[in-house]
C-alpha positions as CSV (number, residue, x, y, z in Angstrom):
1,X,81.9,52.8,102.3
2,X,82.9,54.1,99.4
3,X,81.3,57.7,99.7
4,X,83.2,57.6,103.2
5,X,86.7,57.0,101.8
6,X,86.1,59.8,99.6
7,X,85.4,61.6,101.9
8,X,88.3,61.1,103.8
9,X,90.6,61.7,101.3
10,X,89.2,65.0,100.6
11,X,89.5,66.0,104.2
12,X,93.3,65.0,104.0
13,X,94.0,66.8,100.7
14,X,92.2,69.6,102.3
15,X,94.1,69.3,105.4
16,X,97.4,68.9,103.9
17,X,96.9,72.1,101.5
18,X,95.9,74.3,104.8
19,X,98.9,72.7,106.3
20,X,101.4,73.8,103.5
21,X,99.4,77.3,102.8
22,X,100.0,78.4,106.2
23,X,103.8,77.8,105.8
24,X,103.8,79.7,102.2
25,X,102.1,82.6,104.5
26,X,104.8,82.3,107.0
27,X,107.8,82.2,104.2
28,X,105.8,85.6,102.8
29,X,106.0,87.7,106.1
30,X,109.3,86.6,106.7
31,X,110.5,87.7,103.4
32,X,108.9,91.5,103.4
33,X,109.4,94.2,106.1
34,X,107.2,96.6,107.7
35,X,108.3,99.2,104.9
36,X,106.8,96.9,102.5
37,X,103.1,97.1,104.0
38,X,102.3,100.7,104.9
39,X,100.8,102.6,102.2
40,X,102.9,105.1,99.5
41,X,100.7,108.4,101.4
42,X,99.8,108.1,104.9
43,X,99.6,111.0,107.5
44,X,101.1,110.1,111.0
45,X,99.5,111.5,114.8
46,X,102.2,111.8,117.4
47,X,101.4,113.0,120.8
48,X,104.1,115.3,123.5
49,X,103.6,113.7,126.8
50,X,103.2,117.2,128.1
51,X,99.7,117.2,126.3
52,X,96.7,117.3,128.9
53,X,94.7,114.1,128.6
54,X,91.3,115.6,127.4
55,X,93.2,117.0,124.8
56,X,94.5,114.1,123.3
57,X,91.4,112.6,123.7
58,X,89.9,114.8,121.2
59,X,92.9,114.5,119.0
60,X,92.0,110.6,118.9
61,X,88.1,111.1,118.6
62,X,88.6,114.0,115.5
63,X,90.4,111.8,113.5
64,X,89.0,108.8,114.0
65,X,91.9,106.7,115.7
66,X,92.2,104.8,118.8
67,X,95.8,104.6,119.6
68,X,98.9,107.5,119.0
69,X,102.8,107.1,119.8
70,X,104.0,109.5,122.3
71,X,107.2,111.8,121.7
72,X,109.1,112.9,125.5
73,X,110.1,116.2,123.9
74,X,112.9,116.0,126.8
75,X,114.8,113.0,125.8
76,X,113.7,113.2,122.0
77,X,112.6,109.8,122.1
78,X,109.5,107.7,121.7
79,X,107.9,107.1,124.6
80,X,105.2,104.7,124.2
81,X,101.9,103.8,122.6
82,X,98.3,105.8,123.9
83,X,95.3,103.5,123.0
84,X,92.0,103.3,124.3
85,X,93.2,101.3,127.4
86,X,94.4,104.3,128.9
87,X,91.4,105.9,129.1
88,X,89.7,103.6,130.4
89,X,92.6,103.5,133.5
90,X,91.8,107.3,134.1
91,X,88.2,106.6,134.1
92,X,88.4,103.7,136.4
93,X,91.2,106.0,139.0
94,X,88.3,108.8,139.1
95,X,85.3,106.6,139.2
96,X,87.1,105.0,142.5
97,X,88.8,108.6,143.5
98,X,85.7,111.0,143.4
99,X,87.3,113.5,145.3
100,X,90.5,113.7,142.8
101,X,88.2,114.4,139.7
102,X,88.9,118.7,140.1
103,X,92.5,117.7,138.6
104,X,91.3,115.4,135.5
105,X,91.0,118.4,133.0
106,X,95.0,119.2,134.4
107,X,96.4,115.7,134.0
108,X,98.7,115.4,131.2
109,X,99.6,112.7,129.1
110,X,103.4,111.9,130.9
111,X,101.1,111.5,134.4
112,X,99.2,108.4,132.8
113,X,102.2,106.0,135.0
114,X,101.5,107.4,138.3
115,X,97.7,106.7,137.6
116,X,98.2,103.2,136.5
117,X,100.6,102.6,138.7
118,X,98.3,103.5,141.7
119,X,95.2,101.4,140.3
120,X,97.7,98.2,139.6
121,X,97.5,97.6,135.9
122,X,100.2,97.9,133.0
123,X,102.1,100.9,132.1
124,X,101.9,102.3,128.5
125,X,103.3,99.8,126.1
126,X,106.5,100.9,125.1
127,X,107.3,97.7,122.9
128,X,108.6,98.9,119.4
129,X,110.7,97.8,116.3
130,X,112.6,98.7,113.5
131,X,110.5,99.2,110.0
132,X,113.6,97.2,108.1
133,X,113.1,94.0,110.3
134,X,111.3,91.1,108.9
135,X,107.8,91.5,109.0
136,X,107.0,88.0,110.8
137,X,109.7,89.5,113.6
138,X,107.0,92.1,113.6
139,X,104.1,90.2,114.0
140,X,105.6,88.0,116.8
141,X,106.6,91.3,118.8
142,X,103.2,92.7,118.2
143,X,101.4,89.5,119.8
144,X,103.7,90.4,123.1
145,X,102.6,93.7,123.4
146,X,99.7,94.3,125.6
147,X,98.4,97.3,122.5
148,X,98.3,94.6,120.2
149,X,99.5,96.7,117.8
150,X,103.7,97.5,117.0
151,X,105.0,101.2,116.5
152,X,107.8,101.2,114.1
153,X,111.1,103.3,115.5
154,X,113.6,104.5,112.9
155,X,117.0,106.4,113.7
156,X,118.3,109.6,112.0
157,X,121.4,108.6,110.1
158,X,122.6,112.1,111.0
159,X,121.7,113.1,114.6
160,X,120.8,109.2,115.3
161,X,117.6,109.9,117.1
162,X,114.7,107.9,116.9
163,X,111.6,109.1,114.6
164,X,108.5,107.3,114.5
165,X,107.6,106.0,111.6
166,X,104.0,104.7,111.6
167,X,102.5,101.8,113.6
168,X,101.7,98.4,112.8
169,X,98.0,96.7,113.4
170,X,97.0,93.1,113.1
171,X,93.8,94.7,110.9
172,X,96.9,96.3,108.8
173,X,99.0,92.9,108.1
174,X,96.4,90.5,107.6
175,X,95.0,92.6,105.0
176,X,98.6,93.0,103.4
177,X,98.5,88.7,103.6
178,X,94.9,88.3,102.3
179,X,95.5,90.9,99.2
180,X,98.9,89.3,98.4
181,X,99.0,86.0,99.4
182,X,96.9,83.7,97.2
183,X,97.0,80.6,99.7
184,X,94.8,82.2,101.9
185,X,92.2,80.5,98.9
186,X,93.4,77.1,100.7
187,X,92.6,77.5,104.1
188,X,89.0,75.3,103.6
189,X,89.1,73.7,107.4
190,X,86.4,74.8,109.5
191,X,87.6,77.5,112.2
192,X,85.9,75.2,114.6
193,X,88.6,72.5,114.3
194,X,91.6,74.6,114.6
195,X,91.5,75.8,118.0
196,X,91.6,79.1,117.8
197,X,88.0,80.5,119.2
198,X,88.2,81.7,122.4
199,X,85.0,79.6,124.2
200,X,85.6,79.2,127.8
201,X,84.4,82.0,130.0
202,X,83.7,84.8,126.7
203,X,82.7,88.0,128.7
204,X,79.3,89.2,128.0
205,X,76.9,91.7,129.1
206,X,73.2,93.3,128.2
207,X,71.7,96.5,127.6
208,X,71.0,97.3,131.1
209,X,74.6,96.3,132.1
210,X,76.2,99.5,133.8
211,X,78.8,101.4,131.8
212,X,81.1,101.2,135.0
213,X,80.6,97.2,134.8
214,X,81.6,97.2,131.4
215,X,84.4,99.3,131.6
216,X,86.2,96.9,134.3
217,X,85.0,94.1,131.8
218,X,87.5,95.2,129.2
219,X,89.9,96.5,131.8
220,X,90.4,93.7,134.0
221,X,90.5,90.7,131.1
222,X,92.5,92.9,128.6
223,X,90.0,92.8,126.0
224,X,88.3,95.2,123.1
225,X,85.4,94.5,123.4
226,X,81.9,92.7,125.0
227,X,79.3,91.3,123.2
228,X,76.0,91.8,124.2
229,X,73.5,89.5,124.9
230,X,69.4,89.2,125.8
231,X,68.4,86.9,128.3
232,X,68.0,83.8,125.8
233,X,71.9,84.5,125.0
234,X,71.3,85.8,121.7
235,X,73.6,88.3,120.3
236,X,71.8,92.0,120.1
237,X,75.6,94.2,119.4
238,X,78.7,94.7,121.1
239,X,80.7,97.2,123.2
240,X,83.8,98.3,122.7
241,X,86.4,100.2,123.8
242,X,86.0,102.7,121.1
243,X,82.5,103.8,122.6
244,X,84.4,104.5,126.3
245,X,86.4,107.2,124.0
246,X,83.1,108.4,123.0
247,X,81.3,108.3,126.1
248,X,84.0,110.9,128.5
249,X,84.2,113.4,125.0
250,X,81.4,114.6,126.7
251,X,83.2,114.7,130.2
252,X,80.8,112.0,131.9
253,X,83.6,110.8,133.8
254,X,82.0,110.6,136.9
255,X,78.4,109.5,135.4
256,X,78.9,106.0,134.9
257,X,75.7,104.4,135.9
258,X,74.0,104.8,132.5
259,X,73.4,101.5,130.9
260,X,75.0,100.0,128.2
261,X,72.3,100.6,125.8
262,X,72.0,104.4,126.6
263,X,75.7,104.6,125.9
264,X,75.0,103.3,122.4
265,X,72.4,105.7,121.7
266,X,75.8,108.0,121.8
267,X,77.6,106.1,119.6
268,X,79.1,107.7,116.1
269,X,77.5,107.2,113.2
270,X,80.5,105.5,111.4
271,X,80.0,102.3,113.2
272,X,81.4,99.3,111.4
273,X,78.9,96.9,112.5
274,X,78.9,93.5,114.2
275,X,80.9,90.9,112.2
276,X,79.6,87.3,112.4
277,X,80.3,83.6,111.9
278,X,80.2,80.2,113.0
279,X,82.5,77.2,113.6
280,X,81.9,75.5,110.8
281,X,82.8,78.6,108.5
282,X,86.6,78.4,106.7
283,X,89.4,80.6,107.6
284,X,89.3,81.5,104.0
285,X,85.9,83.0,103.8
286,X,87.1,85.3,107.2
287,X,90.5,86.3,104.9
288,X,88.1,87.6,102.4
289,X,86.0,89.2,104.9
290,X,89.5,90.8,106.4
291,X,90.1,92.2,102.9
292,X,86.7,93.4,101.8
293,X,85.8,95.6,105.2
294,X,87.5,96.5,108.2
295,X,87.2,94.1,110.6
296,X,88.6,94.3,114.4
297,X,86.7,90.4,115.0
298,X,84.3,87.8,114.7
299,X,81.5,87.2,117.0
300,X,80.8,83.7,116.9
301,X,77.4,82.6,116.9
302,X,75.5,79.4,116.5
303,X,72.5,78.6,114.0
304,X,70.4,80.1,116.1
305,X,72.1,83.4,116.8
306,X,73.1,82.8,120.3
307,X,76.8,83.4,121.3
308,X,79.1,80.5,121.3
309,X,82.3,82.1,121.4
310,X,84.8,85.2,119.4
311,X,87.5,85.2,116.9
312,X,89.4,87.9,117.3
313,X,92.5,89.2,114.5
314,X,95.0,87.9,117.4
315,X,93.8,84.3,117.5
316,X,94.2,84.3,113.8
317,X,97.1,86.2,113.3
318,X,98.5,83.8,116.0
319,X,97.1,80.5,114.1
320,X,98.9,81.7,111.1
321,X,102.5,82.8,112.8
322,X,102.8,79.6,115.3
323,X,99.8,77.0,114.5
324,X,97.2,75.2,116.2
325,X,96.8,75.2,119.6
């Protein structure tokens, strides 16, 4: 009886300190700005929306990016955010529109709307902010945008037009909170009892899964990624929406039917690598994890390796901005 009341205490005093490190985090972001987390030297891509698709493609692939802003040379503005999802609209238009593909190597960038628009998805995100703002503004605009990700939109105090500053990531400020912040040390609870792994109907596929299958995977339930899985349900990798931008360098935009695990064969060298854990592991040894490697999410597994579930930076960016579920 004794042992148990200890134990119960502990869980409180552990509970209570998660409780009240959460709301130092929150007092942190909303005392710093975006200025305040992007780096002293950085270099900046911005795309012209007369660019040709394929090209900016490249541009993305060469320097190992998956999302631009785009500049209307026009109207001198920004125009909205390219990321991966965009390709994977174009792939989806031509895979359905065989006999349009001739004009895929003309379609430029400020054409992307009249292809979404035609297939029924989302436009480019065009959400944005200003750098000066407070940074938990930020984060809260950022978890509304479809890109999951916030470009940050100055103004000349001369000619008052916009410039494009850089553009936030979840990766980017939950690094910034777990180098800075030391109450991340005091988030002990297990990830398990917070309610913020997605669990109910996780998408999944296998090796022999068809590219095409995949692709409207991610497209259709807005997500990065798929992890894979062998027949037993054990996790083997994952695919991502990075290895669709891979995949069409090569112009196989209308050769789709390769499998899943042919696709990875192409896939680059530079690969982070699966990232792992279970419910029962503490948000604090994932904050460590965020600030040792670059991780875009957790694959949740349990003790036998089979997939239970994933973590991904919004669920915990989310946990940490609004609270439990």
């Amino acid at each position: 009886m004794e042992n148990q009341d200890i134990s119960q205490t502990t869980n409180e005093k552990i509970f209570v300190e998660q409780k009240l490190a959460v709301e130092s985090i929150r007092t942190f972001l909303n005392s710093k700005t975006s200025y305040d987390v992007l780096p002293v030297s950085y270099r900046l891509i911005v795309m012209d929306t007369a660019l040709l698709v394929k090209k900016s493609l490249n541009v993305l692939l060469q320097n190992n990016i998956v999302s631009a802003p785009l500049w209307d040379s026009q109207t001198s503005k920004f125009a909205g955010l390219l990321t991966s999802s965009d390709f994977i609209n174009v792939i989806q238009y031509y895979f359905s529109n065989p006999d349009k593909f001739e004009l895929v190597d003309k379609l430029q960038l400020n054409g992307l709307k009249d292809i979404e628009r035609i297939i029924g998805v989302e436009p480019l995100d065009t959400a944005s902010i200003h750098p000066s703002r407070p940074l938990f503004e930020a984060c809260l605009k950022m978890m509304g945008s479809r890109s999951r990700r916030i470009p940050l939109i100055d103004q000349d105090e001369e000619t008052h037009r916009e410039i494009v500053v850089s553009v936030l990531t979840q990766y980017r400020i939950l690094k910034f909170v777990a180098l800075n912040c030391r109450e991340t040390n005091f988030l002990k609870r297990p990830i398990g009892e917070l309610g913020i792994i997605t669990e109910n109907d996780v998408k999944r596929c296998q090796m022999t899964t068809p590219v095409i299958d995949a692709i409207q995977l991610l497209s259709s339930n807005g997500i990065a990624s798929i992890p894979i899985v062998d027949d037993n349900g054990v996790l083997l990798n994952v695919y991502e929406a990075i290895d669709v931008l891979g995949l069409i360098k090569g112009g196989i935009y209308n050769d789709l039917s390769l499998s899943v695990g042919e696709a990875l064969m192409r896939r680059s060298d530079d690969f982070e690598g699966v990232y792992t854990c279970t419910k029962n592991d503490k948000l604090s040894t994932i904050m460590d994890n965020i600030r040792k490697a670059r991780v875009h999410r957790f694959i949740v597994v349990d003790d036998a390796g089979k997939l239970t579930g994933v973590l991904s930076l919004d669920d915990i960016l989310r946990y940490i901005l609004l609270g439990e579920k």
